[in-house]
ROLUM-477867 format. One record per residue (C-alpha): x, y, z. Coordinates in steps of 0.05 Angstrom, whole numbers. Each point is the difference from the previous one (the first is absolute). Layout:
<xx=X&yy=Y&zz=Z>
...
# end
This chain:
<xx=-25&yy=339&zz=-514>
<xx=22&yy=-8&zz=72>
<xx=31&yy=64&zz=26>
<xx=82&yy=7&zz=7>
<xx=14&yy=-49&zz=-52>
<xx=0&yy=42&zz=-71>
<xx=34&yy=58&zz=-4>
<xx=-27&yy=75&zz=-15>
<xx=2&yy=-9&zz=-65>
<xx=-52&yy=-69&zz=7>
<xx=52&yy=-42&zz=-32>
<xx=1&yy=-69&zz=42>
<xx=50&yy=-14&zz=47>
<xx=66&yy=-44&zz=-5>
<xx=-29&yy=-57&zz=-53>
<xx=-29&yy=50&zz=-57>
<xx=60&yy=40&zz=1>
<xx=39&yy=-19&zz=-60>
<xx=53&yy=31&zz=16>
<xx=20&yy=-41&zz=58>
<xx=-12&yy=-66&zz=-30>
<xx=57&yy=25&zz=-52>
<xx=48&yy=16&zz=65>
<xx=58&yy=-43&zz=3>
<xx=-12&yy=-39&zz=50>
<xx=81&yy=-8&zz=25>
<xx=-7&yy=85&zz=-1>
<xx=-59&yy=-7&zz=53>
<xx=41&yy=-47&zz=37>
<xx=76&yy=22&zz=17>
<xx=33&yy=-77&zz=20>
<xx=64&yy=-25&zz=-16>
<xx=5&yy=-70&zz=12>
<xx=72&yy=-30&zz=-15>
<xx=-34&yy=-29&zz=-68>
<xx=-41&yy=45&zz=-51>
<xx=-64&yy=-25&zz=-12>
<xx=-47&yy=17&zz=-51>
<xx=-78&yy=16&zz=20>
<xx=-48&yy=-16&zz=-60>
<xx=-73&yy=12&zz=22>
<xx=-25&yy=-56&zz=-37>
<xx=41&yy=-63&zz=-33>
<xx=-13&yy=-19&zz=-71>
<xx=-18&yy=-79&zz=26>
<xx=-68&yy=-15&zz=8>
<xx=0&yy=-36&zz=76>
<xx=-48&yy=-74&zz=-5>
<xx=-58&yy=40&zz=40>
<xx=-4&yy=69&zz=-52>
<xx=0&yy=-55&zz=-57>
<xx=-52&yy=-34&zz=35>
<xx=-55&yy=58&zz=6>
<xx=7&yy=26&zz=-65>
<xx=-5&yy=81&zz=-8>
<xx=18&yy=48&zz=59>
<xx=-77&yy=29&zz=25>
<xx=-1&yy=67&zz=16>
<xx=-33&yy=39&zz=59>
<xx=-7&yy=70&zz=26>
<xx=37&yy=7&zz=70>
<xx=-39&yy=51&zz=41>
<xx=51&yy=62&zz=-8>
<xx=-18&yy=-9&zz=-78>
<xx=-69&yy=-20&zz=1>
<xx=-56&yy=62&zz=-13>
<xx=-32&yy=41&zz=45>
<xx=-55&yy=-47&zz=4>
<xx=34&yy=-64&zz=10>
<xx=-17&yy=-38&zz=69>
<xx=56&yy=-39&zz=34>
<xx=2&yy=-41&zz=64>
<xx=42&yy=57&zz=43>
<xx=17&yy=-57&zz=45>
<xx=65&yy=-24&zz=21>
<xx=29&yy=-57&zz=39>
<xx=72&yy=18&zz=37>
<xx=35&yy=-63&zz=22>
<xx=39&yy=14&zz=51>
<xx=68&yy=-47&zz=1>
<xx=46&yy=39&zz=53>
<xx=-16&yy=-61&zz=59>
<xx=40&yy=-47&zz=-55>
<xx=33&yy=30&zz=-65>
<xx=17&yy=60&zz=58>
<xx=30&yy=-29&zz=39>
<xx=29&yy=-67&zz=-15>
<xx=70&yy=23&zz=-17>
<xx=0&yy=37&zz=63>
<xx=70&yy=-20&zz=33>
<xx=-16&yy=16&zz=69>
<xx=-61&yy=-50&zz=29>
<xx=-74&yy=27&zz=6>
<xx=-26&yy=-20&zz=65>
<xx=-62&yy=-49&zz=-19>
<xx=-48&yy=54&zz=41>
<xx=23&yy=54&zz=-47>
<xx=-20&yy=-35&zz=-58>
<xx=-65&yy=-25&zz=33>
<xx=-10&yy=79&zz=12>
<xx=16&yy=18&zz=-66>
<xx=-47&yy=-40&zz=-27>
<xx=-63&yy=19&zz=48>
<xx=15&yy=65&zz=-15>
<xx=1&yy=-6&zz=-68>
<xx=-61&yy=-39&zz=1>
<xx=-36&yy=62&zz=31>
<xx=20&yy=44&zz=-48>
<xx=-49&yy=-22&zz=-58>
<xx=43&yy=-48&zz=-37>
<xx=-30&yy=-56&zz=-30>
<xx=69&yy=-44&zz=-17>
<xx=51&yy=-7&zz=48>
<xx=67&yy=-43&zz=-17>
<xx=18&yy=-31&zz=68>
<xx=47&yy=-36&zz=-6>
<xx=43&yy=-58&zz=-38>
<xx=4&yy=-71&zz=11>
<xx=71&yy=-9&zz=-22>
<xx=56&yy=-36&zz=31>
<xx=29&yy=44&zz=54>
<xx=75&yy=-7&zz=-15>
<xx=-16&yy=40&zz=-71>
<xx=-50&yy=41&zz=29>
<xx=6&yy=6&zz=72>
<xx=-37&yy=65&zz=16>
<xx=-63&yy=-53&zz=-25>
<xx=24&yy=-47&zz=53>
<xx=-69&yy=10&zz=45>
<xx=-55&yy=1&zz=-59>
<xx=-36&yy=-60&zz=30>
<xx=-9&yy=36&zz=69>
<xx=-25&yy=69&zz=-39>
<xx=-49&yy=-46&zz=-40>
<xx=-24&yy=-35&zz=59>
<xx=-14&yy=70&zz=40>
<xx=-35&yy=34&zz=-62>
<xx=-36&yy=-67&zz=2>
<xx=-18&yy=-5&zz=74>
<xx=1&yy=77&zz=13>
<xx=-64&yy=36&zz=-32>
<xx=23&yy=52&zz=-23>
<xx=-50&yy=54&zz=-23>
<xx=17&yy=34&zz=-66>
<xx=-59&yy=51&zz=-31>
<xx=2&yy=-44&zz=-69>
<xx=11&yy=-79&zz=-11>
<xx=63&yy=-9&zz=7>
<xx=51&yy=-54&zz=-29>
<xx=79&yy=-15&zz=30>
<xx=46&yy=-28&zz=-61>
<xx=51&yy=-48&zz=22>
<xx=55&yy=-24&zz=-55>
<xx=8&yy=-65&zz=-13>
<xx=54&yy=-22&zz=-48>
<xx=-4&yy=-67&zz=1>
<xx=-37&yy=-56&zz=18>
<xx=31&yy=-10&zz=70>
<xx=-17&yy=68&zz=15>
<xx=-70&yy=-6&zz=-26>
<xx=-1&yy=-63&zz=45>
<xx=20&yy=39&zz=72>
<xx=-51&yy=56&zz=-21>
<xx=-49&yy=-58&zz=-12>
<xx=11&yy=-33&zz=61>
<xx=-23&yy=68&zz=47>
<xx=-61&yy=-2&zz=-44>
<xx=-23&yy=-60&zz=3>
<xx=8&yy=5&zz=81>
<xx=-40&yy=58&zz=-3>
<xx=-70&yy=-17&zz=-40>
<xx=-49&yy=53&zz=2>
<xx=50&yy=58&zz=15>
<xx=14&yy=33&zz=-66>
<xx=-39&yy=9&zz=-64>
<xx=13&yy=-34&zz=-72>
<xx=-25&yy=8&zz=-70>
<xx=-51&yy=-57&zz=3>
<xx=-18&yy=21&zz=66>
<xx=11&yy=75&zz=16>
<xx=-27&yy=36&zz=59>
<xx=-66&yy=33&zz=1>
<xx=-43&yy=57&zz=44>
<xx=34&yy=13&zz=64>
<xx=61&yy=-47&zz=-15>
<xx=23&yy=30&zz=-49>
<xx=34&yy=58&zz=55>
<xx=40&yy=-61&zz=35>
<xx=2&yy=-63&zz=-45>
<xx=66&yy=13&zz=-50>
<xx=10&yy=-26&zz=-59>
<xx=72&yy=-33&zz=-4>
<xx=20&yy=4&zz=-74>
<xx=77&yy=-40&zz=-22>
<xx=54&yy=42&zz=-36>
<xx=49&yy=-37&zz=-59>
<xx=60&yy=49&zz=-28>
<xx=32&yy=-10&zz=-72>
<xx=47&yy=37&zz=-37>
<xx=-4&yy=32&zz=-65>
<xx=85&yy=-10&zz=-12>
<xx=40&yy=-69&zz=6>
<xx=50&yy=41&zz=36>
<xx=-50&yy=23&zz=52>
<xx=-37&yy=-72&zz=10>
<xx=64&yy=-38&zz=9>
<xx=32&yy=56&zz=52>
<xx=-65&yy=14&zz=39>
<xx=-28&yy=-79&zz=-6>
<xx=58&yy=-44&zz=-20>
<xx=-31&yy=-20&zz=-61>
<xx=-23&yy=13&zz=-82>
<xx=-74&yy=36&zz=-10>
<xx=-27&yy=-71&zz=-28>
<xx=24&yy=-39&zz=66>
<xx=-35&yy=51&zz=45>
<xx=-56&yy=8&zz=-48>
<xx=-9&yy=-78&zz=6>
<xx=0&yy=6&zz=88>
<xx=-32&yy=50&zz=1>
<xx=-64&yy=-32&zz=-48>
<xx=-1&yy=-55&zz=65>
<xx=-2&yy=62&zz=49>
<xx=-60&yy=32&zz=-33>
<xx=-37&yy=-52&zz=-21>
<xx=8&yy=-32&zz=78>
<xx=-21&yy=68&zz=22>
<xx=-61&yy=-4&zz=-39>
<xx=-26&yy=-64&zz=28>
<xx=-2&yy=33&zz=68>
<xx=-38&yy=54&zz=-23>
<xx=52&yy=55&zz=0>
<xx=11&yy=59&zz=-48>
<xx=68&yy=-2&zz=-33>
<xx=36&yy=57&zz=-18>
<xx=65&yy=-9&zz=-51>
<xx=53&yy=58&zz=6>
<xx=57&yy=5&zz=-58>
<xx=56&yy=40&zz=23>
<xx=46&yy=41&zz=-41>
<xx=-50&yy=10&zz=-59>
<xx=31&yy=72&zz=-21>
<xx=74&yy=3&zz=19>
<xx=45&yy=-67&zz=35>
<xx=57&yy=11&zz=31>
<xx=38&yy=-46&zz=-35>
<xx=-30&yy=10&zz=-71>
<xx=-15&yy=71&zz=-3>
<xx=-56&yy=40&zz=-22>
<xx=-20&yy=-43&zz=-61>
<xx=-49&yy=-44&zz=41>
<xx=-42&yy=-41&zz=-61>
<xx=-72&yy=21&zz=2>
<xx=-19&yy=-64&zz=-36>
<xx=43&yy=-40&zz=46>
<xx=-42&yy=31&zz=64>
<xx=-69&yy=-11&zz=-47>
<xx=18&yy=-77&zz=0>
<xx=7&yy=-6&zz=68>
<xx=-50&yy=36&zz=16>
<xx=-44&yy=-46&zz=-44>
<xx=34&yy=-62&zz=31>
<xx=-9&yy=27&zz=66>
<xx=-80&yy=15&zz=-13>
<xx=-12&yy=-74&zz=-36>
<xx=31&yy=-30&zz=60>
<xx=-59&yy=25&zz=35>
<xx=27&yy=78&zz=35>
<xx=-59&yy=52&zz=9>
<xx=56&yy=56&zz=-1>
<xx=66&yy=20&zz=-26>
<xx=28&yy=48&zz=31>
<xx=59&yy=32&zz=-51>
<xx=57&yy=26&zz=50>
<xx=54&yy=57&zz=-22>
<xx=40&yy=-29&zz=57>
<xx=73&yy=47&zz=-25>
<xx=-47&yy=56&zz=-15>
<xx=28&yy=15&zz=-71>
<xx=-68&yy=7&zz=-41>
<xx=-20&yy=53&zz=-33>
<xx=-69&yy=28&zz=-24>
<xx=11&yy=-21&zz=-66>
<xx=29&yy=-69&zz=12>
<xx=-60&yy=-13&zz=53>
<xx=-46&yy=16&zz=-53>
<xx=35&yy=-48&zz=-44>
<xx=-1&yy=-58&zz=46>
<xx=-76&yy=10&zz=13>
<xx=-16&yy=4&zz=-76>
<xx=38&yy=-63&zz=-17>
<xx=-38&yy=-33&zz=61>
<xx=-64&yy=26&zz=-19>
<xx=18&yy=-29&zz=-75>
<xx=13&yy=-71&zz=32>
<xx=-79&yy=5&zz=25>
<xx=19&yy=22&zz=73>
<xx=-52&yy=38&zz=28>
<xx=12&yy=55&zz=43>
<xx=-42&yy=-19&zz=61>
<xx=57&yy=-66&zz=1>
<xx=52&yy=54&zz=6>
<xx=28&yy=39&zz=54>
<xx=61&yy=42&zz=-2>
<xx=56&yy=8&zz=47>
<xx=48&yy=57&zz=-3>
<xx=71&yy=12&zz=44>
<xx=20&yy=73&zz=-2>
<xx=72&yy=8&zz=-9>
<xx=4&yy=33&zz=-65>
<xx=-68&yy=47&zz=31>
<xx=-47&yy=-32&zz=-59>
<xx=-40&yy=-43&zz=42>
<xx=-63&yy=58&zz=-2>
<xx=6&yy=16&zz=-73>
<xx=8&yy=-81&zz=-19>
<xx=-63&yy=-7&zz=52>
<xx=-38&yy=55&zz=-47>
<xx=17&yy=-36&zz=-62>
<xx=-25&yy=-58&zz=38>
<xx=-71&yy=30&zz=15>
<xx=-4&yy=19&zz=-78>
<xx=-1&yy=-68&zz=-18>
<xx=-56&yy=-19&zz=47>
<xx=53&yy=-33&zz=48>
<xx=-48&yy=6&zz=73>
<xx=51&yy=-29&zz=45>
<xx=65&yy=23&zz=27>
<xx=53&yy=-29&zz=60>
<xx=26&yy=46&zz=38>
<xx=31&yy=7&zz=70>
<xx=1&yy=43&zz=63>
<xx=51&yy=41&zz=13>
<xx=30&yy=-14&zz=-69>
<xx=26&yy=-64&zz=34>
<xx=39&yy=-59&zz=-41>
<xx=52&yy=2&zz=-54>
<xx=38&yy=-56&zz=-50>
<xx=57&yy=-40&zz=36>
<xx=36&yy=-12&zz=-69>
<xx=-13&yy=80&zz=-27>
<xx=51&yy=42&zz=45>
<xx=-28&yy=68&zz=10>
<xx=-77&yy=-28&zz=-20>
<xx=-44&yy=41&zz=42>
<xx=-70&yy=-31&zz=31>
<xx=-64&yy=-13&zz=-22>
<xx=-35&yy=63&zz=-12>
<xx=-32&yy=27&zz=60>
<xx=-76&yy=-15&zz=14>
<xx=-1&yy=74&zz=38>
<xx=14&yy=29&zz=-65>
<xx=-45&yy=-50&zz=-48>
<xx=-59&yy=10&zz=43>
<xx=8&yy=84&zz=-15>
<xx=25&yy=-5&zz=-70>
<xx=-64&yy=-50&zz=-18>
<xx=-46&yy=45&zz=46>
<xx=19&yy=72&zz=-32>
<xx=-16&yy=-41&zz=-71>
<xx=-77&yy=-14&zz=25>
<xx=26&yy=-77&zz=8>
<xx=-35&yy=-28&zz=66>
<xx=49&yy=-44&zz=42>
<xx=-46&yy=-7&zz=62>
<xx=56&yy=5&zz=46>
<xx=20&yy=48&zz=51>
<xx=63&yy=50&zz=-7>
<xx=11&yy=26&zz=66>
<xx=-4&yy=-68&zz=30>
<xx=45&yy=-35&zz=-57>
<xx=48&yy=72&zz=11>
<xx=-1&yy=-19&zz=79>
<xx=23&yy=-73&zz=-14>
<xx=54&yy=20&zz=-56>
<xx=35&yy=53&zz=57>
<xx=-11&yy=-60&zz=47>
<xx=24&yy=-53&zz=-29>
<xx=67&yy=27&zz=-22>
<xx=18&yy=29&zz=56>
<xx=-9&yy=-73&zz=33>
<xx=51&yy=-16&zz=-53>
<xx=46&yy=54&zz=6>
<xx=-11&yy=20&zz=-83>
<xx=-20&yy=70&zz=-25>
<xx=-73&yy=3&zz=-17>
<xx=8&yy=-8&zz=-83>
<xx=-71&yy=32&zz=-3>
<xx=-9&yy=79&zz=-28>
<xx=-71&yy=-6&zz=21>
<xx=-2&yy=-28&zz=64>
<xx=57&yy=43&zz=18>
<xx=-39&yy=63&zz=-21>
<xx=-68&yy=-28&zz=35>
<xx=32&yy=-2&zz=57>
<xx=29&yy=65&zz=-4>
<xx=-63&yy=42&zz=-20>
<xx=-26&yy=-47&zz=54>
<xx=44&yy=27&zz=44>
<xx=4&yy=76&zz=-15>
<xx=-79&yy=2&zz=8>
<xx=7&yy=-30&zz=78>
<xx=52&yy=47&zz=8>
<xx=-44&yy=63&zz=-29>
<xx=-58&yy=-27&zz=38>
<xx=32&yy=-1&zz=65>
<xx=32&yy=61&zz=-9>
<xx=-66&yy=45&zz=-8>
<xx=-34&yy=-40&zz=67>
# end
């Protein structure tokens, strides 16, 4: 049992606790949208991909497991603050502070870097420059302690086409599945993996990408299996998968299993499940991950992706790790938020994953008073509070020990 996560009386934290899968959820939650919702864990339909797989199969997340259960302590942070941070950003990024950003990221320890989007500028036009940051990181060695990979979304087939166009000028500069870098490459050959984004409500998919869940669902098949025949890794995001702005809390589970299923058919290696309002709870994340566990979903296709505005995005992260989920976004500095979810804080802050997962035993292979240096950095280049607890405190016991130092020279 892995020290700090059961309680003094060895009962198992957060998931075995009875007691809080009987909570209320709207009681652990205090929002009042104009329109009540209700927020049933689990419908009584039965989505296409549960039916499919037959009877929900049970495993042991480590905070349950017994004293002598191994687990892989390993787990991959991908950091997302170069694009879901900062593309709503109203004020423009100068392209060399996003190229610095990146690098300095990249030296960190990270192993997944989202870079950027190719999206047409006037809907996104803090993106506007992704071809010139994907031609650096392409022509600019950058050395990173692990293999690293930059994640670029690509919505549609024209932007697949522009991303394909720098990388087909540029043979030999960047890894891909069928052939990745090996020995000494591996610390300056990326790997350049393509980014897709569904929506688990009709209301989100036609505000965010001005069309139904079965229209994008069809592009985006094209996207991924394009991507594929270049050799990239695709990874498939669905936003709004426990709370939409427009719908409410009462995000179908079995609605987010299809797509997910859809999404992994169509040829994705990941889905990445996003809280983008930051409304789920403990027990409606460990509803979401049973149902997609019952559609035949394994948990190495899954990674999890928490905002923070209702302060859950640790304890829904926890729940995560008890159902074997290895993979988490995050950004630095706390950087990002929901254009369409007033008051939405950002993603959950990578200073602040990378101590959380490290007090648990989890191993995240990337450094905290580097990542705490970049989160003061970069916000302070964008004139925003530092939204990170952690770095905030690194930098102040940091600081306090120079000062106690210097003081008894």
């Amino acid at each position: 049992m892995i020290r700090g996560l059961t309680s003094a009386s060895s009962k198992p934290f957060l998931l075995a606790s009875s007691s809080l899968l009987q909570l209320n959820p709207p009681e652990l939650v205090k929002h009042k949208p104009t329109t009540t919702f209700t927020m049933s864990l689990l419908r009584s339909s039965i989505c296409r991909a549960c039916r499919r797989s037959g009877q929900l199969r049970w495993h042991r997340g480590f905070a349950t497991a017994n004293a002598g259960t191994s687990y892989d302590n390993r787990v991959k942070l991908v950091e997302v603050g170069p694009r879901d941070g900062l593309q709503n950003e109203k004020k423009t990024i100068p392209l060399a502070t996003k190229i610095e950003l990146i690098e300095r990221l990249a030296r960190t320890g990270v192993s997944t870097i989202e870079a950027g989007s190719f999206v047409a500028p006037k809907w996104v036009p803090q993106m506007a420059n992704s071809s010139e940051i994907l031609e650096h990181l392409l022509h600019q060695k950058i050395s990173s302690p692990v293999p690293i990979s930059y994640s670029f979304l690509a919505p549609n087939a024209k932007g697949l086409q522009n991303a394909a166009k720098i990388l087909a000028d540029n043979p030999g500069k960047f890894a891909t599945q069928q052939e990745p870098a090996t020995g000494a490459e591996q610390a300056t050959q990326p790997s350049v993996e393509v980014a897709v984004f569904a929506a688990a409500t009709e209301s989100f998919s036609q505000k965010n990408l001005n069309c139904d869940i079965q229209t994008s669902l069809d592009r985006f098949r094209e996207v991924i299996q394009e991507s594929k025949a270049l050799g990239l890794r695709v990874r498939a995001y669905i936003s709004v998968v426990l709370g939409c702005p427009f719908e409410g809390f009462d995000v179908d589970p079995h609605k987010v299993a299809e797509i997910a299923t859809d999404l992994l058919e169509s040829g994705a290696d990941e889905i990445s499940l996003g809280d983008t309002t930051g409304m789920g709870t403990a027990p409606r994340t460990g509803a979401l991950l049973k149902c997609m566990s019952a559609a035949g979903i394994r948990s190495e296709d899954i990674a999890m992706h928490f905002h923070d505005t209702y302060g859950q995005a640790l304890v829904n992260t926890a729940v995560s790790l008890e159902h074997g989920i290895r993979t988490f976004d995050s950004s630095v500095g706390g950087l990002g938020g929901c254009p369409y979810s007033p008051g939405a804080t950002g993603n959950v802050a990578t200073e602040n994953m990378v101590y959380f997962m490290e007090t648990l035993g989890m191993n995240t292979g990337i450094n905290l008073d580097a990542m705490a240096d970049i989160g003061s950095w970069i916000t302070s280049e964008l004139g925003k509070e530092n939204a990170s607890t952690v770095g905030k405190a690194v930098l102040g016991a940091r600081a306090r020990a120079t000062a106690e130092a210097a003081q008894a020279a």
